[in-house]
C-alpha positions in Angstrom: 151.6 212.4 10.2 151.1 211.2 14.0 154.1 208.8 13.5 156.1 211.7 11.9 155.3 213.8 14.9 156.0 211.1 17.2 152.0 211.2 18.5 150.5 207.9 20.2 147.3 207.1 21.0 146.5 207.3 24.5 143.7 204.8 25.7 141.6 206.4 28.8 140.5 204.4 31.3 136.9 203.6 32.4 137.5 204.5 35.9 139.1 207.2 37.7 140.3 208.2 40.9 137.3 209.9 43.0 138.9 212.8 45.8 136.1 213.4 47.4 134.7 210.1 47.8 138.5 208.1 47.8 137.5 205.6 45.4 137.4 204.6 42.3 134.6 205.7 40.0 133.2 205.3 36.9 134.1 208.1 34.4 130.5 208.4 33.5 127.0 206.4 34.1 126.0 204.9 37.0 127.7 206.4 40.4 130.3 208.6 38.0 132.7 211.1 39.7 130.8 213.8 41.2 127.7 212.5 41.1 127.2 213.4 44.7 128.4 216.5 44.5 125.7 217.3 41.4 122.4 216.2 43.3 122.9 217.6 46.8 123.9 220.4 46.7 121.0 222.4 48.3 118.0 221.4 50.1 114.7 223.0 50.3 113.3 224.3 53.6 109.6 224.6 53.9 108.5 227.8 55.5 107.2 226.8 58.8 110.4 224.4 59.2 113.3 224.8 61.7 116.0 226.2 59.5 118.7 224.7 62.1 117.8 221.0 61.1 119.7 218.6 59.6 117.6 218.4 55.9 120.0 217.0 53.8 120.3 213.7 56.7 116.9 213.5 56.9 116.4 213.4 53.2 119.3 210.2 53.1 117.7 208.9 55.9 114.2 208.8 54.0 116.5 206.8 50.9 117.8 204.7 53.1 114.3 203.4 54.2 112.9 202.9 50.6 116.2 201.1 49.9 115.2 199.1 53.1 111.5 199.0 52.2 112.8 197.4 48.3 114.6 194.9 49.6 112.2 193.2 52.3 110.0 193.9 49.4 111.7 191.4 47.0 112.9 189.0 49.8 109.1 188.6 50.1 107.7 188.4 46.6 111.1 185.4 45.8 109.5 183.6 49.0 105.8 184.0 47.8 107.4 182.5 44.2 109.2 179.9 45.7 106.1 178.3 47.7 103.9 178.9 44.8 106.1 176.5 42.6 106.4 174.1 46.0 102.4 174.4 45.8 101.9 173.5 42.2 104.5 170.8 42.6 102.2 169.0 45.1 99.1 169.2 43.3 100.9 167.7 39.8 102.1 165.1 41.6 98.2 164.5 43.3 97.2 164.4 39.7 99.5 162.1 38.9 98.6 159.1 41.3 95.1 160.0 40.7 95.8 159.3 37.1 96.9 156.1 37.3 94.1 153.0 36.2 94.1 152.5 40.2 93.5 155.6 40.9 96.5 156.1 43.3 95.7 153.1 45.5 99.0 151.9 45.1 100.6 154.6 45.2 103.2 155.5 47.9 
């Protein structure tokens, strides 16, 4: 019938063309087209607050910190691993040369 009709099938692409952002984005998932657009769009302000403030950059601002916070985060816990393997390398290799019938006395 579709060939009769002269209908072909039309593959969609995983990405499109973002206006807003002028990129491309994902069609859907992670950082999709108009994600921004669906979590921002208003902002809370608490009663005693200055209604004249800058929220929305304040809330960013605050992300931007934990992102911060994350990474030094993990920069310090793949140190902490590394030296912990550097550790345990050094005391095999103690038990090693004590191992031997000498006891390590020859031993570099």
């Amino acid at each position: 019938f579709a060939k009769k009709k002269g209908i072909q099938k039309k593959k969609r692409g995983r990405t499109i063309w973002d206006e807003v952002a002028k990129e491309w984005r994902p069609r859907f998932g992670y950082k999709k087209v108009g994600s921004d657009k669906e979590q921002n769009w208003v902002v809370e302000v608490p009663e005693n607050g200055d209604p004249y403030k800058d929220w929305l950059g304040e809330k960013e601002d605050g992300k931007k910190e934990n992102v911060a916070k994350n990474e030094l985060k993990r920069l310090q816990n793949i140190s902490k691993q590394v030296k912990d393997k550097s550790d345990a390398i050094g005391q095999n290799v103690k038990q090693a040369h004590k191992s031997t019938a000498s006891l390590g006395k020859f031993q570099d």
